[in-house]
N, C-alpha and C positions, 0 to 999 in steps of 0.2 A: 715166836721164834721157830717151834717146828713147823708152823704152816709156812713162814716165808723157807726156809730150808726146802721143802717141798715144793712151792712156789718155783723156786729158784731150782732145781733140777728137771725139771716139766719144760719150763724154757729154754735151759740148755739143748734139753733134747731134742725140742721144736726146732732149734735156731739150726741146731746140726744136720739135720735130714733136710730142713731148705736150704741149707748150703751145700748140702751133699746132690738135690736136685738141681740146684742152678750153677755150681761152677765145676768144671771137670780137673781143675784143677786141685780142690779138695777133694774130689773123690780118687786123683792120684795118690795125693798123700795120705790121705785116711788107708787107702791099699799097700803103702810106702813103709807106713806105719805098723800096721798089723804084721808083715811079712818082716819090717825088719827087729819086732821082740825076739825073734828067734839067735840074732845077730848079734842082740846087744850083749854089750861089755858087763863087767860085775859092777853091781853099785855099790855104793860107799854113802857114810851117815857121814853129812858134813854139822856139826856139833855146834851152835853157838855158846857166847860166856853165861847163859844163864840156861843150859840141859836141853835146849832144844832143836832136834834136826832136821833136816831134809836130804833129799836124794842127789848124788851125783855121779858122774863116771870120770875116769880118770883117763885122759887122752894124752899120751906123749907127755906125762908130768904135769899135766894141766886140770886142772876140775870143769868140766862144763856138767848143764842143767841134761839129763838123763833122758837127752830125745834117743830111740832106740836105735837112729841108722845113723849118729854121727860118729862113734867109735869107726863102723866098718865101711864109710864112706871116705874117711881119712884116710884109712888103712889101703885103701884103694885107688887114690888118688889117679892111680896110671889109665882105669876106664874110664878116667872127665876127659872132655874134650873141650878146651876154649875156645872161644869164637873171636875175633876180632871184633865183632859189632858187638858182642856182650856188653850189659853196662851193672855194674854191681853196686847196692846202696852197702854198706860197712858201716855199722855204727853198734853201741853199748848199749845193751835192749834196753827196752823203753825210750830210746833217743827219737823219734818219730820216724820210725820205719816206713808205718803206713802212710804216712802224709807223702812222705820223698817217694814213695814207690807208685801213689795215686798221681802226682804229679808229672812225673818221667815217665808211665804209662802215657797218658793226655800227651805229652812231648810227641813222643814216637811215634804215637798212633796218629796223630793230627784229628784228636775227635775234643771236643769240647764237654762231654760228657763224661763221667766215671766208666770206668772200668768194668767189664763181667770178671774181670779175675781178683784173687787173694793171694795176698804176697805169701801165705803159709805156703804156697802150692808150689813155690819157686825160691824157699827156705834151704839154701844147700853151704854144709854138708847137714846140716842140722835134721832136715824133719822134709828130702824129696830124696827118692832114689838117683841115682844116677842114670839107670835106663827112661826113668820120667822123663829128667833134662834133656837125653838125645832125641825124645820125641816134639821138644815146643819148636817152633818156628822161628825161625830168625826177624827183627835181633831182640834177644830177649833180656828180661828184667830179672837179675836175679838178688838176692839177701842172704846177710849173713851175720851173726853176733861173733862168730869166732875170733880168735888174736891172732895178729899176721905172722905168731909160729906155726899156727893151724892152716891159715889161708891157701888154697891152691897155688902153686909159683908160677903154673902154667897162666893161670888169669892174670896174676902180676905183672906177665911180660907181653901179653896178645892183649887185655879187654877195660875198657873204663870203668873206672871204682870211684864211687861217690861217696866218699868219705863226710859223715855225717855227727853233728857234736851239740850235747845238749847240758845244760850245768848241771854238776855232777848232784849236786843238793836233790835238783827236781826230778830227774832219771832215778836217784837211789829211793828216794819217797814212791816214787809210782811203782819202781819194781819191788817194793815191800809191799804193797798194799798188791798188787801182780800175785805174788806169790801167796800172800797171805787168806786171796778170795779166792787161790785157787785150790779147791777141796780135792785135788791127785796129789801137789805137792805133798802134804799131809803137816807143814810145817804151821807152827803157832803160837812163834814166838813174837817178841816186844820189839818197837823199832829199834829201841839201842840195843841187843842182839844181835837183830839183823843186819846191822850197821856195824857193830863192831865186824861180824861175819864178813863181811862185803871188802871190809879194805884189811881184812887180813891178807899179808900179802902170800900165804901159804896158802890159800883157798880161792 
């Protein structure tokens, strides 16, 4: 157990410094990141029915997952700029972000090959600055898990949104097992916990 434990932060680390080498896209948001702890909002212990918590922030009455720039990326809304060629995937994490994003990439680009980029890198309001986004090139790919109270209104009325939907059963499984391997959340609790958590409709 402790050797895989150890195992398993070694890779991490490897996997990060070669993504942080090969897309500059992560090294935007790694930068995004760092600078916007400074911004982020207060967190809150979201509490399952059997004592167990995790992190979140409270946005406009809404609880999202405690990325540090989407508080003051919302709050900010008036520096985005939409594009008309924008095309946004919108969907309930864990809904296959990556697959719609690796595909609509290959679209646009007319390359038959994958991608150099990561859809974290173009994560908004969630987890890119907004001076990041004025720098990508036109037309760009951009994601988001937010609720269309949170959504920019400006992308609403200028830019395509790919509205994306995956059965609720296999999204909430993946996103407990998401959350559960992931050792920042610090959450560890049981699937019926996280399940009753998930469709509380006050969280």
């Amino acid at each position: 157990m402790v050797f895989a434990s150890i195992r398993n932060f070694f890779r991490t680390i490897y996997l990060l410094v070669m993504d942080l080498y090969h897309f500059p896209e992560v090294r935007n948001m790694v930068k995004s990141v760092v600078l916007g702890w400074r911004q982020a909002g207060k967190r809150i212990k979201l509490t399952d029915s059997e004592g167990n918590s995790f992190s979140a922030v409270v946005v406009k009455g809404i609880h999202l997952p405690p990325f540090p720039l989407v508080e003051s990326n919302i709050n900010n809304y008036d520096k985005f700029h939409a594009r008309e060629d924008d095309v946004w995937i919108v969907n309930w994490p864990k809904s296959g972000t990556h697959w719609v994003y690796e595909v609509v990439k290959l679209l646009m680009t007319d390359r038959e090959e994958l991608t150099d980029t990561v859809k974290e890198g173009t994560m908004f309001p969630e987890a890119c600055a907004v001076e990041s986004l004025e720098k990508l090139p036109s037309p760009r790919v951009l994601d988001t898990h937010v609720p269309l109270k949170l959504f920019p209104e400006e992308a609403l009325k200028k830019s395509k949104i790919i509205y994306t939907l995956r059965n609720p059963k296999d999204a909430f499984v993946s996103g407990y097992y998401h959350v559960k391997n992931n050792v920042g959340s610090g959450y560890d609790g049981t699937w019926n916990g996280c399940f009753d958590l998930t469709i509380d409709e006050n969280t």
